[in-house]
N, C-alpha and C positions, 0 to 999 in steps of 0.2 A: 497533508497531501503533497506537499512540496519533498519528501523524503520520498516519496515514488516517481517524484518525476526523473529519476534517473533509471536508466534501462538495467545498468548491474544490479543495482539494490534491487527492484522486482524483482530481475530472477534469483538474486540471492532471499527474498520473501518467498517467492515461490519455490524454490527449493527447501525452505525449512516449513513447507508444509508435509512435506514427506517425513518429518522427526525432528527432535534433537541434533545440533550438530558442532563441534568442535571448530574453530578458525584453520585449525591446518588444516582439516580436513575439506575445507570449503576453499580454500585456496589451491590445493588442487584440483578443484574442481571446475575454478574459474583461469582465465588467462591475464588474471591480475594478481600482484604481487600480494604478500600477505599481511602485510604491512595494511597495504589499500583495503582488503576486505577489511579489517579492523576497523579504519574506517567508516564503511558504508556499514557495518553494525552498529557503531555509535548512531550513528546518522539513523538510524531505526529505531535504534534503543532509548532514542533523546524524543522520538515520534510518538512511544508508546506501542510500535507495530511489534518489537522483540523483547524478548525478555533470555537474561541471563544466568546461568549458579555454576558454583563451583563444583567441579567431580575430582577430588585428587588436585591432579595441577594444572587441569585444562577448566577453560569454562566452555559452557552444552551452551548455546543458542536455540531458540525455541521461537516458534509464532505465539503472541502474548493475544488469547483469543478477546480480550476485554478493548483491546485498540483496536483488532481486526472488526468487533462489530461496534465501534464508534466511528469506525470508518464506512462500514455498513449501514449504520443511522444516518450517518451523511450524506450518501448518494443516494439511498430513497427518498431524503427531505428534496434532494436535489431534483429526483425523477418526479416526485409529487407536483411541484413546482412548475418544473417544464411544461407537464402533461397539462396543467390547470392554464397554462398560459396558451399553449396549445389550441386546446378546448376554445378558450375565450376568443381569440382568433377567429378560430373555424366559424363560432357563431356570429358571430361580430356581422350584422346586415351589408351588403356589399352594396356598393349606391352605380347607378349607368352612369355612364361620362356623357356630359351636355345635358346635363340637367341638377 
C-alpha cells in the first residue's frame, strides 16, 4: 500500500490499466522526467502491483492482476473489519447520564 501512496504512481497504475506500455511512452505522457517514471515502476514493480518483459529493446509494463487482487483481499479484509466494528458500536446499549 505504501507504493500507492503517491499520487504519480496511481495514475501511472491507472494508466497501465488501459494496456501494456513502454517507459517512453509514459513519460510523455506524464510531466515528470523519464528517468522519474522508471523510478515509480520499480517502486510498483518491487509492490508486486506491475509486471515487466522485454519486446525488442523496450520493456511493456503491464498491471500484474495477482497484486492488484491481493491488494483487493486487503481492502475487503479491511471493509470487513470496519463494518463489524461498526455494527458492534451501533449495538453496543447506550446507558442515560445520572444514572
Amino acid at each position: 500500500m505504501d507504493a500507492l501512496g503517491d499520487a504519480t504512481r496511481r495514475a501511472i497504475l491507472e494508466r497501465l490499466l488501459e494496456g501494456p506500455v513502454a517507459v517512453g511512452e509514459l513519460a510523455r505522457e506524464f510531466p515528470i522526467s523519464r528517468p522519474a517514471i522508471s523510478q515509480h515502476l520499480r517502486i510498483l514493480k518491487h509492490a508486486h502491483l506491475v509486471t515487466d518483459r522485454a519486446v525488442g529493446t523496450r520493456r511493456l509494463y503491464q498491471v500484474n492482476p495477482a497484486g492488484i487482487e491481493a491488494l483487493r483481499t486487503h481492502f475487503d479484509w479491511l471493509w470487513s473489519h470496519a463494518l463489524m466494528a461498526f455494527k458492534k458500536a451501533a449495538e453496543k446499549p447506550t446507558t442515560k447520564e445520572g444514572r
